[in-house]
matplotlib code that plots the C-alpha trace (Angstrom):
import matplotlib.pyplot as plt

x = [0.0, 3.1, 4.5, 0.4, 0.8, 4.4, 5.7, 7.3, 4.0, 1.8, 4.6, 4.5, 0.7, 1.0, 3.0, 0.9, -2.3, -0.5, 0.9, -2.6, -4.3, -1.3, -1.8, -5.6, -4.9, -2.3, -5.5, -7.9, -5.1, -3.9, -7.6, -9.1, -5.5, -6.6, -10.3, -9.3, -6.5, -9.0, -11.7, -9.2, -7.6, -11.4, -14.0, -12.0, -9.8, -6.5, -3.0, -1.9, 0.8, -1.6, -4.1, -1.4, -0.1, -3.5, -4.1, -1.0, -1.7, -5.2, -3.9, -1.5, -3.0, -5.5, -3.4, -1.6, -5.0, -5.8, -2.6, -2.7, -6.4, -6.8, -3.4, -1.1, -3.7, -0.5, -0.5, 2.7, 3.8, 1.6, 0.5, 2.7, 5.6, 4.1, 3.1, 6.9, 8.5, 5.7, 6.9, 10.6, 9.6, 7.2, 9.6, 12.6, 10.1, 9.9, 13.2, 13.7, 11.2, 12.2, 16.1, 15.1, 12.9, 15.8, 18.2, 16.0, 14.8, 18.2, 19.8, 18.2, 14.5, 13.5, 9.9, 9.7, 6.2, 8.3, 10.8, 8.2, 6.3, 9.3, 10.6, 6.8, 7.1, 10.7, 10.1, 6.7, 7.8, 11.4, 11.3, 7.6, 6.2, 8.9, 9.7, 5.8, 5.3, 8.1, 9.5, 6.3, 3.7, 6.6, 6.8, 3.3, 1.7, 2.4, 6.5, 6.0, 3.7, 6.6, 9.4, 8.0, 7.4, 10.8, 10.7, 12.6, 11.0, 10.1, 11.2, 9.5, 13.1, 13.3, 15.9, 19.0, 18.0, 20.1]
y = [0.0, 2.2, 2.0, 3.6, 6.5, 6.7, 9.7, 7.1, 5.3, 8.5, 9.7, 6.1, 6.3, 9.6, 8.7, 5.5, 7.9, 10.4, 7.8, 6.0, 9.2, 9.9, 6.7, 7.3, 10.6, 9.3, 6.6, 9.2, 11.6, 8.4, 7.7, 11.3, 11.6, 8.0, 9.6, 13.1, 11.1, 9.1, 12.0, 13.7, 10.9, 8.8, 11.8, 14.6, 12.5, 14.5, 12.5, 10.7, 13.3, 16.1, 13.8, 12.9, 16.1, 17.3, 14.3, 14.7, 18.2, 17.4, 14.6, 16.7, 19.8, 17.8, 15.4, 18.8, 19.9, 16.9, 16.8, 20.3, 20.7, 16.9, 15.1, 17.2, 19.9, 22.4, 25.8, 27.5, 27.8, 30.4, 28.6, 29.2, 28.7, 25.2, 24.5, 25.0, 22.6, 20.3, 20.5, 19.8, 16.9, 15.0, 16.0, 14.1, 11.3, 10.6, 10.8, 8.1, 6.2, 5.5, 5.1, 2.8, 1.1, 0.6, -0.4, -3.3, -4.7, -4.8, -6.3, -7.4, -8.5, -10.8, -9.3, -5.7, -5.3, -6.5, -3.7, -1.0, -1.9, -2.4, 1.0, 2.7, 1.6, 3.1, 6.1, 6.5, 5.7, 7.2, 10.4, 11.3, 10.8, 12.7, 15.5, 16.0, 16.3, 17.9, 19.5, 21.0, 21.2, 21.9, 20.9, 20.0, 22.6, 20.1, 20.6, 24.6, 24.2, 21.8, 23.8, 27.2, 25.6, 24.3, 21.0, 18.8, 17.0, 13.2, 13.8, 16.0, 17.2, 21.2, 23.6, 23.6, 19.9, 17.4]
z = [0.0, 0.5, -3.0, -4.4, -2.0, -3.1, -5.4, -7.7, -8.2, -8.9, -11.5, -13.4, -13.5, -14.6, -17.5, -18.9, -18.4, -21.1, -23.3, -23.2, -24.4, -26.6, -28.6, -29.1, -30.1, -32.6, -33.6, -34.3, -36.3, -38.5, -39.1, -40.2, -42.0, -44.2, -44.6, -46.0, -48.4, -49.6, -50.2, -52.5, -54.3, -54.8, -54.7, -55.8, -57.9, -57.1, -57.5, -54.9, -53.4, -53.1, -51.3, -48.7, -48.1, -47.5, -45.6, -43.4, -42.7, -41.4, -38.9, -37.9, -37.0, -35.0, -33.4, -32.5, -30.8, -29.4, -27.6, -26.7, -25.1, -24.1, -23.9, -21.7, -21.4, -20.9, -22.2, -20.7, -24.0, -26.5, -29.9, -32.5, -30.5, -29.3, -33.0, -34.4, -31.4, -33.0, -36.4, -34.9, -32.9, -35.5, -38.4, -36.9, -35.5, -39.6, -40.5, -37.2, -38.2, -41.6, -40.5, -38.1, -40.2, -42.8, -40.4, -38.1, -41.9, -43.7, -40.9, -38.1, -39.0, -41.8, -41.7, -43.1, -41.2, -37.9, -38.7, -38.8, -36.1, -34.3, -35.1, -34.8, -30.6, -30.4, -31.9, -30.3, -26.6, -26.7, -29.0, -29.6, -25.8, -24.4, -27.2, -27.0, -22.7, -22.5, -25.4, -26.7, -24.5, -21.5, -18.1, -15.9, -13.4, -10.5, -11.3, -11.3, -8.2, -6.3, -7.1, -6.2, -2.7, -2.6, -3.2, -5.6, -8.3, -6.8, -2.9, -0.3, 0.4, 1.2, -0.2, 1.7, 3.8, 2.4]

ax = plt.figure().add_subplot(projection="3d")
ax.plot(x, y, z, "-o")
ax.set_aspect("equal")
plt.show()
């Protein structure tokens, strides 16, 4: 019962709470980004590059939002600067993911589907989760609230009491 009270168990749960929302957020964004592709390529009958870029941009601008008002739900940072760190982070998570990709099915994995989805759980648990809570949407109101009291980030350890 000690280790649920404890500040290590609150931040863990904290953690699998944002990467559980994270991951439907990405769900929904991958899904509206396949509907909008295929409304341009099939209805609108625009080529296949337009369709994707449009597609991208839609999933991304609200997998942005999502994240923003329902995700983190952090808004030290004002919109535009949030929105360029987003560009950064899910720009680099591609180039990553299709390094990795390479790499794990040239010479590690005989399955090329292994390799991606492989490389889609690395990228998304090591670069995306963190570049995201952190990087773009900064760091929670509880950390600003501890450290203006004094205390340091996981202990209940005051300034100057070592």
């Amino acid at each position: 019962m000690e280790f649920i009270k404890s500040s290590v168990f609150r931040a863990l749960r904290s953690h699998l709470q944002d990467m559980s929302k994270l991951s439907v957020a990405s769900f929904l964004a991958t899904a509206l980004d396949f509907i909008v592709f295929s409304l341009f390529v099939r209805l609108f009958e625009l080529p296949v590059p337009r369709g994707a870029v449009f597609g991208s941009l839609a999933g991304g601008i609200f997998h942005f939002s999502l994240c923003r008002f329902w995700v983190f739900a952090r808004f030290e940072r004002n919109l535009l600067e949030a929105a360029f760190r987003y560009a950064i982070v899910s720009g680099s998570a591609l180039v990553l993911h299709s390094t990795l990709t390479t790499l794990l099915a040239t010479y590690l994995l005989d399955i090329e589907e292994t390799a991606w989805l492989t490389s889609k759980f690395l990228v998304f648990a090591f670069w995306i989760y963190p570049g995201s809570k952190y990087m773009v949407f900064g760091r929670s109101r509880r950390f600003r609230t501890a450290r203006r009291r004094g205390y340091l980030w996981f202990g209940r350890l005051r300034k100057g009491r070592w």
